[in-house]
C-alpha positions in Angstrom: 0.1 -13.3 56.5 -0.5 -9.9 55.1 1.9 -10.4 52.8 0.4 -13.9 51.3 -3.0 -12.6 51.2 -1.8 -9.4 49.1 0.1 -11.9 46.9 -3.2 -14.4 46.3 -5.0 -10.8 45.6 -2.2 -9.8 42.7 -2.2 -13.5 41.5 -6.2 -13.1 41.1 -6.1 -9.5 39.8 -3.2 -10.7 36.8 -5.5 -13.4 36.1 -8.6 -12.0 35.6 -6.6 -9.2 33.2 -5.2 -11.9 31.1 -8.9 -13.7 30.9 -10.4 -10.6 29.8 -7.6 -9.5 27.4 -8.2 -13.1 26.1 -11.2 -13.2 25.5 -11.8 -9.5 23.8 -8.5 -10.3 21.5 -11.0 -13.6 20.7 -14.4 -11.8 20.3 -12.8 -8.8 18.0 -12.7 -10.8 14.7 -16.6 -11.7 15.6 -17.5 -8.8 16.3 -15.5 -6.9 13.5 -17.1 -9.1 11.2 -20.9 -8.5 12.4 -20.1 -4.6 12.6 -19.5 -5.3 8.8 -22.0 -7.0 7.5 -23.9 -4.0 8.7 -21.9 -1.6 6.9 -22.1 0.0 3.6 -19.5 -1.0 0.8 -17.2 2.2 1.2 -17.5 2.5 5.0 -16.4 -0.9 5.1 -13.1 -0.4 2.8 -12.9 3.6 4.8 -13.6 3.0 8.5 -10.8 -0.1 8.9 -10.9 -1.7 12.1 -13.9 0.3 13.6 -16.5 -1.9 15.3 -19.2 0.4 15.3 -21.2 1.0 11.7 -22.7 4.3 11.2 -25.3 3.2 9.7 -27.5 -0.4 10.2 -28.1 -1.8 7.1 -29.7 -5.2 6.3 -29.2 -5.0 2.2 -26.3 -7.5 2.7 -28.0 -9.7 4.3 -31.2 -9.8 2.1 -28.6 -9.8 -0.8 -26.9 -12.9 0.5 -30.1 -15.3 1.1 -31.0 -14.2 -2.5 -28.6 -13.2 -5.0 -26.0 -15.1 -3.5 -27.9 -18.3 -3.2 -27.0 -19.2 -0.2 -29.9 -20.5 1.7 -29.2 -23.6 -0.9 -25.3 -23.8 0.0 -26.2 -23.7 3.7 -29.5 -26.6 2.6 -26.3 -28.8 1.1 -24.4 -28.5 4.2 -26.9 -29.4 6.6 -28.0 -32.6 4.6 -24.1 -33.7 4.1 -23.3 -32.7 7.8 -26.1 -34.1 9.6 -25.8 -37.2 7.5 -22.1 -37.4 8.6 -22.4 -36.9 12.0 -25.7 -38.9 12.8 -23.6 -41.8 10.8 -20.2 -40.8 12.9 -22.2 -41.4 16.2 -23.4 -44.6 14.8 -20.4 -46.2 13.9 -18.1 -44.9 17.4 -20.6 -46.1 19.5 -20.5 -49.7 18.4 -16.7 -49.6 17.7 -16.1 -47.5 21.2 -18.2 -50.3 22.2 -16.8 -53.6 21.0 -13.1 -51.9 21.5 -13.3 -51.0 25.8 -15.4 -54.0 26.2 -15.1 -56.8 24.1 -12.9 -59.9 24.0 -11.3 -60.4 20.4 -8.4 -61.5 18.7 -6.2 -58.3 17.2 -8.4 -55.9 19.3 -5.1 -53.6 20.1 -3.8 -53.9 17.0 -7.2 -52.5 15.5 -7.2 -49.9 18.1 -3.7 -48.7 17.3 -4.6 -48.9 13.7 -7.2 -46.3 14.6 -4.9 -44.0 16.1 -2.3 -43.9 13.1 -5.0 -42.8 11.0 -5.5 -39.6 13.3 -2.3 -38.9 12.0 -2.7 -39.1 8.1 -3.7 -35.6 6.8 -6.6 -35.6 4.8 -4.5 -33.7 1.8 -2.8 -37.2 1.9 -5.2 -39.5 1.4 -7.6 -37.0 -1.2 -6.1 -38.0 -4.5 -7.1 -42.0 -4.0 -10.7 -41.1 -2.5 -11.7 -39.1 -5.5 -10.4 -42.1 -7.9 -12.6 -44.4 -5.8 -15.1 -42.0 -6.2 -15.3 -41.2 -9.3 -15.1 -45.3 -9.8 -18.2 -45.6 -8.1 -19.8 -43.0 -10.1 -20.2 -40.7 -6.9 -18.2 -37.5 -8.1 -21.2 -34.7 -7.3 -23.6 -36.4 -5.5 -24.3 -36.3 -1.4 -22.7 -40.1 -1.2 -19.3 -38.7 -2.1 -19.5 -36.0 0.5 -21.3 -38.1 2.9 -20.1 -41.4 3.0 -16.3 -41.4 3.3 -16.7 -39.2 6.6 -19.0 -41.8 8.2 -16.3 -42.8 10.5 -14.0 -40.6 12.7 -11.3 -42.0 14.4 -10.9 -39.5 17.0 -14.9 -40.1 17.9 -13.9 -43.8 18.1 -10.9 -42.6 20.8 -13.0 -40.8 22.6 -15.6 -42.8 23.0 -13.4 -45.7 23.6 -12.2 -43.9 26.9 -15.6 -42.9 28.1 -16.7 -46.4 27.8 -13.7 -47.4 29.8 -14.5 -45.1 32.5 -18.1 -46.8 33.0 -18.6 -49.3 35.8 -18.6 -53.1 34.8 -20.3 -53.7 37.7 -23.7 -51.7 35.8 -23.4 -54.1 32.6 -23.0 -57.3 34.9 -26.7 -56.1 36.7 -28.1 -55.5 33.3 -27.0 -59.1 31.9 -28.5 -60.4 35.0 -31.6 -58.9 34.5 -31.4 -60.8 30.7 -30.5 -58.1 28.4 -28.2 -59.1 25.6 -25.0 -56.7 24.5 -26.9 -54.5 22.2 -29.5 -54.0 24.9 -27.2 -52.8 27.7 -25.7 -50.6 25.1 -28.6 -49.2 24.3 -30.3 -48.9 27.5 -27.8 -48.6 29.8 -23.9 -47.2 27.8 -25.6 -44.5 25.5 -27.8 -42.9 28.6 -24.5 -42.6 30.8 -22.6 -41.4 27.7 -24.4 -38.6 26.5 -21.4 -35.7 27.2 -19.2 -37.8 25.4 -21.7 -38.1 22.7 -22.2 -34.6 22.7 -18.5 -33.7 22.1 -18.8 -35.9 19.2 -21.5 -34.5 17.3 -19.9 -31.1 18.4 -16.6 -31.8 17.1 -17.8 -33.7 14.0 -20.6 -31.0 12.8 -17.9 -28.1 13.3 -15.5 -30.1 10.8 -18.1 -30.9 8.7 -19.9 -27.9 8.0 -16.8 -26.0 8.0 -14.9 -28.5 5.3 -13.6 -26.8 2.1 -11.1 -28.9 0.0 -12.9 -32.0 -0.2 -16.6 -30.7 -1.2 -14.5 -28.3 -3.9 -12.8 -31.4 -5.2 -16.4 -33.3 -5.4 -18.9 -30.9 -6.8 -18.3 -30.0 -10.3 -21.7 -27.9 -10.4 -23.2 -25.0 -7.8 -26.6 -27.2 -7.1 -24.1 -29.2 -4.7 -21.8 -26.9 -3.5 -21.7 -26.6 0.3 -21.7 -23.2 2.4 -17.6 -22.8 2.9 -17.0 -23.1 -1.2 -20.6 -21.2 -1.9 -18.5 -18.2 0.4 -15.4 -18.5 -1.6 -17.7 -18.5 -4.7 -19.4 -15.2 -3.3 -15.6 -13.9 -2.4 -14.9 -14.5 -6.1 -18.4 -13.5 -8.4 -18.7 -10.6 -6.5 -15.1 -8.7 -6.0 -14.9 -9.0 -2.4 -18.0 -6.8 -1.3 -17.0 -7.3 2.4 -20.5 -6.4 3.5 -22.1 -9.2 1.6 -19.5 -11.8 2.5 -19.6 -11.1 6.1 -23.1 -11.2 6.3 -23.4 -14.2 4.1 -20.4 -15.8 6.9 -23.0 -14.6 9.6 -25.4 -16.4 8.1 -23.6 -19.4 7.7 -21.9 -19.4 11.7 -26.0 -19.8 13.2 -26.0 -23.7 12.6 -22.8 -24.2 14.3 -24.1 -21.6 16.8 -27.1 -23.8 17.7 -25.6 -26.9 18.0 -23.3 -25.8 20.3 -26.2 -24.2 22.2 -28.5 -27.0 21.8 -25.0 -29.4 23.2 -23.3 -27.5 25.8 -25.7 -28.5 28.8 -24.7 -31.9 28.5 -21.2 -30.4 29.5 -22.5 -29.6 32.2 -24.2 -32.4 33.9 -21.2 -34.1 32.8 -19.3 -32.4 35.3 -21.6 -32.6 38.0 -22.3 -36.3 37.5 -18.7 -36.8 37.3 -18.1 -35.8 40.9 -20.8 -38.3 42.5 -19.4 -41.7 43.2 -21.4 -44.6 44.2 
């Protein structure tokens, strides 16, 4: 018995090492690049690897909200990603929707359809967007960087499978109480769904705002540049001044930051819900 209970203890103690190892070897890069964006220009290229600045300075960041511009790369992002993911929620919740519980000819096809696309990389398919683009007269405008991400696919799978998990037997007592399709979805799928719809607009604002081929291939001037190419841009004007570009990549982590915040309590009464059966 001794024996068991000292091996449960070791099994615990090597575990808890290996989470904490994990998670500093995670944190360092964050918090190597704070610690910079505090520096000064030679302690940065001087002091290597060290975490703590010895001095605070806030020049960087001052110089990267003005001289940098990028309060107006950061402005582009939010309008392209909101507009994305707000669109992305739309259009998985009524195909989630019509794909778990409607009745339609070619419905698995369509689903399976779906799928393969999850497997096309976007490098793939960026050469024919821009021509269809640039044939709608879109090249350098928020449409091009908007539009062709209104639907994900792997929102539409996931929602799909939450919707499947959902009781029938709650839809049946809202048609008898004489509400139509759209008006159990409304009322009665989106309420029960919101983790799922939290990973969504989790998932889809953290591609989004962190997307870097396909806004550098649309924008031919910096009024529409988004924050990831506005960093390379900064990387480039200013001959890697790794002060200003970490604080500039500080700056332009908060949004994610706050969604996730603003998001990750739905989590949470997703997992406690998810343990109470009727």
């Amino acid at each position: 018995m001794a024996l068991v209970e000292k091996g449960k203890g070791f099994k615990s103690l090597f575990t808890s090492v290996i989470a904490y190892v994990s998670g500093i070897l995670t944190l360092f890069p964050f918090l190597w690049m704070l610690s910079t964006s505090f520096k000064s220009q030679q302690e940065a290229l001087i002091s290597g690897i060290s975490i703590i600045p010895q001095t605070l300075l806030l020049s960087s960041y001052a110089e990267a909200l003005q001289k940098a511009s990028l309060l107006h790369y950061v402005y582009n992002s939010l309008v392209v990603t909101v507009g994305s993911t707000i669109g992305v929620v739309i259009t998985s919740l009524m195909a989630g929707y019509a794909l778990s519980r409607m009745h339609f000819p070619g419905k698995k096809i369509i689903f399976i359809i779906i799928l393969g696309t999850m497997l096309i990389p976007h490098q793939a398919t960026m050469v024919p967007s821009f021509l269809l683009m640039k044939t709608f007269g879109w090249v350098n405008t928020f449409k091009a960087l908007i539009i062709p991400f209104l639907v994900y696919p792997f929102a539409v799978f996931l929602i799909r499978n939450f919707f499947l998990s959902i009781p029938k037997e709650l839809e049946e007592a809202a048609y008898l109480d004489g509400c139509n399709r759209m008006q159990t979805l409304i009322r009665i799928i989106i309420p029960i769904s919101k983790p799922a719809i939290a990973s969504v607009i989790i998932f889809n604002f953290t591609y989004i705002w962190n997307d870097f081929f396909w806004p550098l291939v649309m924008t031919t001037s910096t009024e529409m540049r988004t924050v990831q190419v506005g960093l390379a841009l900064i990387k480039s004007e200013f001959l890697l001044q790794w002060p200003l570009l970490m604080a500039a990549t500080v700056l332009s982590s908060i949004p994610i930051f706050i969604v996730y915040i603003a998001f990750q309590r739905f989590f949470v009464e997703g997992s406690v819900s998810s343990g109470v059966k009727g």
